[in-house]
C-alpha positions as CSV (number, residue, x, y, z in Angstrom):
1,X,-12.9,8.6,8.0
2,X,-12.6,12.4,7.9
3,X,-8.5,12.0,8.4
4,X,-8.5,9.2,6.1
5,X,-10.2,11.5,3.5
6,X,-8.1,14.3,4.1
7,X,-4.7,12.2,4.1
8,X,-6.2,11.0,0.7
9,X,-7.1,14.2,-0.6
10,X,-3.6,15.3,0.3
11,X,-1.7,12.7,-1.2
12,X,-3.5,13.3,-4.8
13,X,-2.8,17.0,-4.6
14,X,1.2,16.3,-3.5
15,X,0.9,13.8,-6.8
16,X,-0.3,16.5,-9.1
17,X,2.2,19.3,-7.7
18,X,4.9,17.2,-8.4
19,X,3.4,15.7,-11.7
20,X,3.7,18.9,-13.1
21,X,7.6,19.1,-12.1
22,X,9.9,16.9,-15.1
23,X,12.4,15.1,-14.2
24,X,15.9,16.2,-14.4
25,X,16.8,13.2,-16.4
26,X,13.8,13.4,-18.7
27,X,13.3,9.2,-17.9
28,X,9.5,8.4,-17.9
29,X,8.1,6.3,-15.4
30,X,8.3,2.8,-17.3
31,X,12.3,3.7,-18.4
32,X,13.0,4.3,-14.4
33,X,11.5,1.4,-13.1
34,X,12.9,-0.7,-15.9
35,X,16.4,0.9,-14.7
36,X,16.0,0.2,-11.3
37,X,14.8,-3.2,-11.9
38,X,18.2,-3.9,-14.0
39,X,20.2,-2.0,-11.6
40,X,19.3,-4.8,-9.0
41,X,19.8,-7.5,-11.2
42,X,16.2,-8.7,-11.8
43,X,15.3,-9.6,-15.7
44,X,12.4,-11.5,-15.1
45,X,9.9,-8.7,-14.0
46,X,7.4,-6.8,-17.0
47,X,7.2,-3.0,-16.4
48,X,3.1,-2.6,-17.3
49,X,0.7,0.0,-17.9
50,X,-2.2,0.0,-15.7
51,X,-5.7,1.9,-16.1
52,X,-6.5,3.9,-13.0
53,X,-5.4,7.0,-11.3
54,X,-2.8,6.0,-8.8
55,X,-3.6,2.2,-9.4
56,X,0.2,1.2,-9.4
57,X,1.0,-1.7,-7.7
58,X,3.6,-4.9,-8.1
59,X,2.2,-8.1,-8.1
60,X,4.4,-11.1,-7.1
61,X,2.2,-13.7,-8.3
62,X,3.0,-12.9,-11.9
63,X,6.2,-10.6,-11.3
64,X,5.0,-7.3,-13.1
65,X,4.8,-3.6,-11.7
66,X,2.0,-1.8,-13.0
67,X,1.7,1.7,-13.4
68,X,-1.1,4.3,-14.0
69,X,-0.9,5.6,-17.2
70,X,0.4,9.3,-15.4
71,X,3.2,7.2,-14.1
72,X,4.2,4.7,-17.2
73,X,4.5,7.4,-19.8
74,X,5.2,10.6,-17.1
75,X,8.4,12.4,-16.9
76,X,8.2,13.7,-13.5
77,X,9.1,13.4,-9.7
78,X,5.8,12.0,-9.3
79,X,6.4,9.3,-11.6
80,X,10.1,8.7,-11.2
81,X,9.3,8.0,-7.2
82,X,6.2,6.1,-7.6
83,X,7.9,3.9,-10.2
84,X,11.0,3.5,-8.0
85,X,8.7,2.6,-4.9
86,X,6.3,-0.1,-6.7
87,X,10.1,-1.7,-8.1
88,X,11.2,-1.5,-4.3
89,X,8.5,-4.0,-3.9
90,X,10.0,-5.9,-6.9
91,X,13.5,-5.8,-4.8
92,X,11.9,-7.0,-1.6
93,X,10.2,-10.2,-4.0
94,X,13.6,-10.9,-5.3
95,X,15.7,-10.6,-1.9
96,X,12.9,-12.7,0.0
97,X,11.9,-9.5,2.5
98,X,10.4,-11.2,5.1
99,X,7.3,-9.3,5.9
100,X,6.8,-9.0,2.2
101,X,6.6,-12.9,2.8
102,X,4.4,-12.6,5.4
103,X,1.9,-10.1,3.9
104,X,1.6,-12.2,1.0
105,X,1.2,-15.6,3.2
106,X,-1.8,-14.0,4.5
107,X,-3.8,-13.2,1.0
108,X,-5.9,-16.0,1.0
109,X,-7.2,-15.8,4.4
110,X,-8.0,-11.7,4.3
111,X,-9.4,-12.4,0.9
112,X,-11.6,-14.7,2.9
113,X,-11.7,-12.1,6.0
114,X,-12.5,-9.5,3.7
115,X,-15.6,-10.9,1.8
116,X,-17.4,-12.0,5.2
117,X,-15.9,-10.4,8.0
118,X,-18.0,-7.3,8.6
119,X,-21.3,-9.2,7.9
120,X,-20.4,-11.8,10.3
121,X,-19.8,-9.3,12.8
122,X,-22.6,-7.1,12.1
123,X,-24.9,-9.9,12.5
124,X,-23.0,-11.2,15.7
125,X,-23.5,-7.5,17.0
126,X,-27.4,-7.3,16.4
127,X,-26.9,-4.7,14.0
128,X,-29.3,-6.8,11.7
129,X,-32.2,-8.1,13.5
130,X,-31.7,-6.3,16.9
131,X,-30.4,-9.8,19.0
132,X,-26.5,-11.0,19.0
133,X,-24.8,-13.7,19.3
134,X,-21.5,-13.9,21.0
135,X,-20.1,-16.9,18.9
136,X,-21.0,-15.5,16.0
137,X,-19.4,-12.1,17.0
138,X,-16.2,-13.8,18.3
139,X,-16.0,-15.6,15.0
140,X,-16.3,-12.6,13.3
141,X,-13.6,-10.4,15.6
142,X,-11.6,-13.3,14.4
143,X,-12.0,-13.1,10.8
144,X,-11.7,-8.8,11.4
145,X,-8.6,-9.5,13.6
146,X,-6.8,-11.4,10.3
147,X,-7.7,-7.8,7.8
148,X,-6.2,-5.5,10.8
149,X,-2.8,-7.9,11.4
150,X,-2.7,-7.6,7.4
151,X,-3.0,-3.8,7.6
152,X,-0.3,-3.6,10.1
153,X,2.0,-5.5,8.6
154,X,1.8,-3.3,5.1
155,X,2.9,-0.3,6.9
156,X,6.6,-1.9,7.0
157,X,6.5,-3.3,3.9
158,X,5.3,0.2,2.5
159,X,8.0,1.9,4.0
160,X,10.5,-0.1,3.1
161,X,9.6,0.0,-0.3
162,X,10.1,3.5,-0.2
163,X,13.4,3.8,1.7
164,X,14.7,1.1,-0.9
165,X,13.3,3.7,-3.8
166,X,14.8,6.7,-2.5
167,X,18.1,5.3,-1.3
168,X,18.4,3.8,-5.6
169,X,17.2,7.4,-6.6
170,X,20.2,9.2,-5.0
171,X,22.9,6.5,-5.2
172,X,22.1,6.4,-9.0
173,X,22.0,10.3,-9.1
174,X,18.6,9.8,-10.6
175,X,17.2,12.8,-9.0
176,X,19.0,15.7,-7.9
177,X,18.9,16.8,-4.4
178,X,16.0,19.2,-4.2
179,X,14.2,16.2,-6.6
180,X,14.8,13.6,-3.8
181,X,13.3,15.7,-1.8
182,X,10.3,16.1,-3.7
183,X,9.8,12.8,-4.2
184,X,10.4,11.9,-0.6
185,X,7.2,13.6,0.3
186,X,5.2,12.3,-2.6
187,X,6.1,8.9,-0.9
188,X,5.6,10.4,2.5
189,X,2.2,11.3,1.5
190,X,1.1,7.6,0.5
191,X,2.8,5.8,3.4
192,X,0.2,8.1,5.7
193,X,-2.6,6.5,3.7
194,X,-1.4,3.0,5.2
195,X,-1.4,4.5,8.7
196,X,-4.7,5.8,8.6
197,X,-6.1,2.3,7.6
198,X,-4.5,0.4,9.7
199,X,-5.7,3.0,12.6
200,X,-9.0,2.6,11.0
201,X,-9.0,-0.8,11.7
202,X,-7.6,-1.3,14.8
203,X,-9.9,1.5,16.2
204,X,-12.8,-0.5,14.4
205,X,-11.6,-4.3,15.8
206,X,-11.3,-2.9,19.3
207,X,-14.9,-1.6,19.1
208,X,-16.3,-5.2,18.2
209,X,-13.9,-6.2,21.3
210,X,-15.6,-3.8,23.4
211,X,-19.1,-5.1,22.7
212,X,-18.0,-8.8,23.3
213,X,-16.4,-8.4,26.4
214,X,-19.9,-5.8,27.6
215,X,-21.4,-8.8,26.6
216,X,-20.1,-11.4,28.6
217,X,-19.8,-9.3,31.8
């Protein structure tokens, strides 16, 4: 928790240093990712604006990338390489990336996962009443097991989302070379968010192992 919160503390501080940075090309967010989005021949995707600090996100059920409002109507590295990564996500939709696939195969059970995993498990774990119960505490390792497989299989998908961005940034001459770097570590600084949840979770899952396996023995 205290790396997660410090990772995340990081990442808004990098976001503000480099909001305050324009971009070269003067392009707000919303103009970039609508460029990017041509440049790889999709048409069929709506640029939005999103309330929310850092809320952007691209959702393939209904093709749009929504941005925060400091990233639709910015002018900076910040929003240039946030808009370019949340349209990477676009490019992996369109070109059928495979783990983007996968991720999004697995909504409906982690939505599921999600809503009664941990209460499962604390109740399998005697954390409520002060008894167990090992089927109930297997059941709900499984239902934990399906949120940690999906945060492990974001960290690709986040990362190639990125690479995708920055590689259209400089091929397009976008940015210039000290702004790809800048925005490179913007996205640096938001991929290590991923990390740290998916550590988070693993380290949390194999806890809830531990107990089940003390358990049987």
């Amino acid at each position: 928790m205290a790396i997660g919160g410090l990772v995340s503390s990081r990442l808004k501080s990098k976001f503000r240093e480099y909001g305050e940075i324009p971009l070269g090309s003067g392009m707000s967010g919303k103009e970039v990712a609508e460029k990017m989005l041509r440049d790889n021949g999709i048409h069929d995707v709506q640029v939005n604006a999103s309330d929310g600090f850092l809320s952007d996100h691209y959702n393939p059920a209904d093709k749009t990338v929504n941005l925060s409002p400091e990233v639709y109507s910015g002018r900076s590295i910040s929003a240039a390489a946030v808009a370019a990564h949340e349209c990477g996500h676009a490019v992996q939709h369109a070109t059928a990336y495979s783990m983007l696939q996968f991720r999004s195969a697995m909504v409906p059970i982690v939505k599921v996962s999600t809503t009664l995993g941990q209460w499962v498990l604390f109740a399998g774990a005697g954390f409520y009443f002060g008894q167990g119960n090992q089927t109930l505490l297997l059941i709900g390792i499984i239902l934990f097991a399906a949120t940690t497989l999906f945060s492990l299989v974001t960290l690709p998908v986040e990362y190639d989302a990125s690479k995708r961005a920055l590689v259209w940034l400089e091929n397009t001459g976008m940015t210039s070379r000290t702004e790809h770097d800048q925005a490179a570590d913007a996205l640096k600084w938001a991929a290590r968010t991923y990390v740290v949840a998916a550590i988070a979770s693993l380290v949390q899952l194999l806890y809830f192992i531990s107990i089940f396996l003390n358990r049987r023995d």
